[in-house]
Backbone as a chain_set.jsonl record, in Angstrom:
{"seq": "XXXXXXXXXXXXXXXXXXXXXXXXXXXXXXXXXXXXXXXXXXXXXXXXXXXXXXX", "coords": {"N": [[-36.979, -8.194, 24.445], [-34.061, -6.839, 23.063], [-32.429, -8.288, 20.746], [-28.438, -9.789, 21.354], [-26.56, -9.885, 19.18], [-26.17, -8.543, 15.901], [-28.119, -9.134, 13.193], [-26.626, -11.748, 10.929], [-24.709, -10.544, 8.037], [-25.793, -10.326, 4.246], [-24.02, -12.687, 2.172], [-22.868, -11.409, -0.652], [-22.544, -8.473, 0.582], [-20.341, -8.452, 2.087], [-18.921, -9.961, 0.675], [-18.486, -7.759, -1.108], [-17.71, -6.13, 0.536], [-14.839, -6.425, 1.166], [-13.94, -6.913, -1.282], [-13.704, -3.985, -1.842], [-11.789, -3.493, 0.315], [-9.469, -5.006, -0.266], [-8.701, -3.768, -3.004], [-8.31, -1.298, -1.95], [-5.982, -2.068, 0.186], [-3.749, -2.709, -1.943], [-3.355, -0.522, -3.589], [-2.086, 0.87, -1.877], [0.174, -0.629, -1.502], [1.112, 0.015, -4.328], [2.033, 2.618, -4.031], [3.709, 2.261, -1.667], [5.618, 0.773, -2.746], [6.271, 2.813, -5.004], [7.398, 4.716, -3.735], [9.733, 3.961, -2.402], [11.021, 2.995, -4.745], [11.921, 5.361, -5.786], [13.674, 6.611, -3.796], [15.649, 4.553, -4.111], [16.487, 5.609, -6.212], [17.398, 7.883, -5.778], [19.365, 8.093, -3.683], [21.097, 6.226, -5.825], [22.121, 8.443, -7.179], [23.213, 9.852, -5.512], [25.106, 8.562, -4.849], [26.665, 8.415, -7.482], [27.358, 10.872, -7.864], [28.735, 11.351, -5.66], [30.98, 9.749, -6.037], [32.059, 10.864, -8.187], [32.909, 12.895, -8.231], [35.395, 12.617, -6.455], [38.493, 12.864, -4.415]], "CA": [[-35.556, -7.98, 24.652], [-33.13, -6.852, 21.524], [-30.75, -9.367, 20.258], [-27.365, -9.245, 21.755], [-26.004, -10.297, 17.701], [-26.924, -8.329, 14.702], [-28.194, -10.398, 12.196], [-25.577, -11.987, 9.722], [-25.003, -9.791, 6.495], [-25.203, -11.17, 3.341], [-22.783, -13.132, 1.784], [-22.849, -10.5, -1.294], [-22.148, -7.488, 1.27], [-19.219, -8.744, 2.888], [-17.682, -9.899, -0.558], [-17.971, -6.435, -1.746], [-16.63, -4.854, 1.215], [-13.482, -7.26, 0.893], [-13.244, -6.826, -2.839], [-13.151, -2.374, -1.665], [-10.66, -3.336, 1.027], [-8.306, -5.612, -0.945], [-8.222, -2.601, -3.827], [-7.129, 0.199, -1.175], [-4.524, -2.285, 0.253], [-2.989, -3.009, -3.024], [-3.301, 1.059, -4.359], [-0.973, 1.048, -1.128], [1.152, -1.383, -2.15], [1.819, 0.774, -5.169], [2.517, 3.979, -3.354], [4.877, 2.356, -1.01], [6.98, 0.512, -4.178], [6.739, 3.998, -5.497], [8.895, 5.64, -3.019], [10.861, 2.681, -2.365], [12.384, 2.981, -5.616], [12.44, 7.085, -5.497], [14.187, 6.48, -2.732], [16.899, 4.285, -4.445], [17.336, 5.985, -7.425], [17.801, 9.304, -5.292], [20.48, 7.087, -3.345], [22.227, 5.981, -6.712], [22.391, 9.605, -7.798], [23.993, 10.54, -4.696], [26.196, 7.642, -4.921], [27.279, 8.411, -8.301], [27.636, 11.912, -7.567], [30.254, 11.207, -4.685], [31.917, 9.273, -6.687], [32.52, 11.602, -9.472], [33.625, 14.085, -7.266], [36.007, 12.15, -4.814], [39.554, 13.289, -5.106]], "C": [[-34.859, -8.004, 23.292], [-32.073, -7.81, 21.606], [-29.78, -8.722, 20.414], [-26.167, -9.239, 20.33], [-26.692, -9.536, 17.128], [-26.7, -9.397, 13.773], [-27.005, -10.64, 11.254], [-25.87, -11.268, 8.61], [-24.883, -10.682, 5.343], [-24.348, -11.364, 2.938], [-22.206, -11.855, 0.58], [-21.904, -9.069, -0.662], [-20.9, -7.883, 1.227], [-18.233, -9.035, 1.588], [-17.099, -8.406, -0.937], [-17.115, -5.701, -0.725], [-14.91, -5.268, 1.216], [-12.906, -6.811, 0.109], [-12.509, -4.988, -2.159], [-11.798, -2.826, -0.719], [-9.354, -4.019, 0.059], [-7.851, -4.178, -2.246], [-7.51, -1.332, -3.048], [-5.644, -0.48, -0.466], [-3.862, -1.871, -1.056], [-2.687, -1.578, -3.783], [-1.6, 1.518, -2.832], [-0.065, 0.908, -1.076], [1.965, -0.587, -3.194], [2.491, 1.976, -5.089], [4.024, 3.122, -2.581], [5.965, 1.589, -2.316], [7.67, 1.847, -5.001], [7.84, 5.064, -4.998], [9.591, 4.596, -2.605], [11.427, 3.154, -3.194], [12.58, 4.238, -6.216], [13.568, 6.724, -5.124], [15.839, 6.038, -3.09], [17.65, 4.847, -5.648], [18.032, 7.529, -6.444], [19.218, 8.811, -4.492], [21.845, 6.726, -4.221], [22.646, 7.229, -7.516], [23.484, 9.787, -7.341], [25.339, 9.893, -4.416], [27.289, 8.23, -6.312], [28.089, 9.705, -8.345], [28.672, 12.253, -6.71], [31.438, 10.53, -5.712], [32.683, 9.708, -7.875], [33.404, 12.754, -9.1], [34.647, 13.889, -6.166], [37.353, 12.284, -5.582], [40.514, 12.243, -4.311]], "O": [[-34.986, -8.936, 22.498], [-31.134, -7.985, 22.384], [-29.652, -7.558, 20.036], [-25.077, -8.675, 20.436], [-27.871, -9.49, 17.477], [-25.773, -10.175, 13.546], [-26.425, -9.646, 10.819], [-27.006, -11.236, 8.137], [-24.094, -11.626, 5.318], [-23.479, -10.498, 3.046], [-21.132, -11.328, 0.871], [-20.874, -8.657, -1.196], [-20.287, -7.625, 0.191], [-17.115, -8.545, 1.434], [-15.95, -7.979, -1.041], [-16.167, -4.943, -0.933], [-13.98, -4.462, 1.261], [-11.773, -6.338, 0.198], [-11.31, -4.74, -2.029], [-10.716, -2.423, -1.147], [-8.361, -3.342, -0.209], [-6.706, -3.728, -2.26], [-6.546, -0.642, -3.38], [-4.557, 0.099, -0.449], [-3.458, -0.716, -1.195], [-1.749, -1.563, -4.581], [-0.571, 2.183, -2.948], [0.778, 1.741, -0.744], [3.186, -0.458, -3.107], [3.358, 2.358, -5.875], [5.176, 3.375, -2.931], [7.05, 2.091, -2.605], [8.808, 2.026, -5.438], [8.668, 5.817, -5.512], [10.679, 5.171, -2.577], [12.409, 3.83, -2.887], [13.372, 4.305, -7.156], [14.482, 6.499, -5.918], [16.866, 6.611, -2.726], [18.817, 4.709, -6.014], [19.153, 7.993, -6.655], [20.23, 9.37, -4.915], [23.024, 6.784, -3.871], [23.445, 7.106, -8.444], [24.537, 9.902, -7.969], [26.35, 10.408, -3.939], [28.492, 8.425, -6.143], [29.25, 9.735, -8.754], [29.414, 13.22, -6.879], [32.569, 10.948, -5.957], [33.636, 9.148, -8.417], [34.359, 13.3, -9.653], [34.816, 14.65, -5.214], [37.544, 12.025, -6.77], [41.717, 12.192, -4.567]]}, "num_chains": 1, "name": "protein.A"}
């Protein structure tokens, strides 16, 4: 009868797959800060831009 568990992976494995996952969060992290502050400068354009123009 086959084991209803696969065997435990090594400790090694599992670090590395951590270490890969923690690097694609954090590359994520940088994308979303990146349009975050697109986002506000395109905002303070449009701000400044009304405001230059408001009669």
């Amino acid at each position: 009868m086959p084991d209803a568990e696969p065997a435990p992976e090594p400790a090694r494995d599992r670090e590395q797959r951590r270490l890969a996952q923690e690097k694609k969060d954090e590359r994520y992290v940088w994308w979303y800060l990146a349009y975050f502050l697109f986002g506000i400068h395109i905002v303070a354009f449009v701000m400044i831009y009304a405001v230059m123009h408001a009669k």
